[in-house]
N, C-alpha and C positions, 0 to 999 in steps of 0.2 A: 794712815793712823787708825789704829783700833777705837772705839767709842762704846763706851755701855753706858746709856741714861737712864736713868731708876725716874719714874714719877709716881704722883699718885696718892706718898704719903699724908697723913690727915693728924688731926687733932680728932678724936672719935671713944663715946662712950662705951666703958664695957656693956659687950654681948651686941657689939655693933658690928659693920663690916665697909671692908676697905675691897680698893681693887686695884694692888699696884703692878705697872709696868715698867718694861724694861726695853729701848730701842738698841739695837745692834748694828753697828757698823764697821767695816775693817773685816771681819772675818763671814767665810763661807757658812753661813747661820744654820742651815738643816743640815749639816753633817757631826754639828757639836752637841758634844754630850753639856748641858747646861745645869745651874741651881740660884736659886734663892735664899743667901745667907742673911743671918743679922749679927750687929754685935752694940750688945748692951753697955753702959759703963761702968769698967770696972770687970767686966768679960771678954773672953777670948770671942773672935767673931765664930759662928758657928751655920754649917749648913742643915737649916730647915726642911728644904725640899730639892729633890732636883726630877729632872727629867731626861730622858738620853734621845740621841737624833730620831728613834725609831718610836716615840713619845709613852714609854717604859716611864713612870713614875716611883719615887721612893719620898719620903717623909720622916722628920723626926717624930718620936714619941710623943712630945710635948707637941706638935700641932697638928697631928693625924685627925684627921677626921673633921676637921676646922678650918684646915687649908686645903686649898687646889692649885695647884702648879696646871699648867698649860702652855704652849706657844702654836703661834702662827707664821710658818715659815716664808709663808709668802709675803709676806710684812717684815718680816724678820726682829719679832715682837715677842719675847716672854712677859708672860704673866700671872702674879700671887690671885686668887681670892682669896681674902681671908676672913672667916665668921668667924662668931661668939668670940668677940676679942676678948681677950684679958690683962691683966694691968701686966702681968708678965711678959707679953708681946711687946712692948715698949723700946723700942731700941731703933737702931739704924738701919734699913734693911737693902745692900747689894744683890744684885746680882752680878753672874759670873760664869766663866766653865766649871763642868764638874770633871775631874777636878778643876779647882780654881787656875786660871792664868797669872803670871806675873804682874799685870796691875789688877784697878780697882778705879770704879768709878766715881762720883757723888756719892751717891747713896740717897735715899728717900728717909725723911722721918717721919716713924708712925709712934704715936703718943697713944694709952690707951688710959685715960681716966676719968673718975667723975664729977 
């Protein structure tokens, strides 16, 4: 059985920072291209950040330079930094393959308000 568990998520003030992870099980972890989506409500879930097996990062517009994608393959662990929250961060946040796999996990929630 595949497994993707998102932790981490908070209740946290803007311009704060979170650190969420994601455990992997079921699939061959360092050979997957990987991301960090969220999906707000009332929005399409969208990917944030991903990283590929050879730890090659990309980022959306909206959280360049605020987020850091990462993983540890000997763990088989991705993980969000995310600074200078903003109330627009707010949403549900998966990970997942990049591209995405047929399921989805939990998800973590990150709340950004004051």
């Amino acid at each position: 059985q595949v497994q993707l568990v998102e932790s981490g998520g908070d209740l946290v003030q803007p311009e704060g920072s979170l650190r969420l992870s994601c455990a992997a099980s079921g699939i061959i972890f360092s050979i997957r291209d990987m991301g960090w989506y969220r999906q707000a409500p009332g929005k399409q879930r969208e990917l944030v950040a991903g990283i590929s097996s050879r730890g090659r990062t990309v980022y959306a517009d909206s959280v360049k330079d605020r987020f850091t994608i990462s993983r540890d393959n000997e763990k088989n662990t991705l993980y969000l930094q995310m600074n200078s929250l903003k109330a627009e961060d707010t949403a549900v946040y998966y990970c997942n393959g990049n591209p995405a796999f047929g399921y989805w996990g939990q998800g973590t929630q990150v709340t950004v308000s004051s």
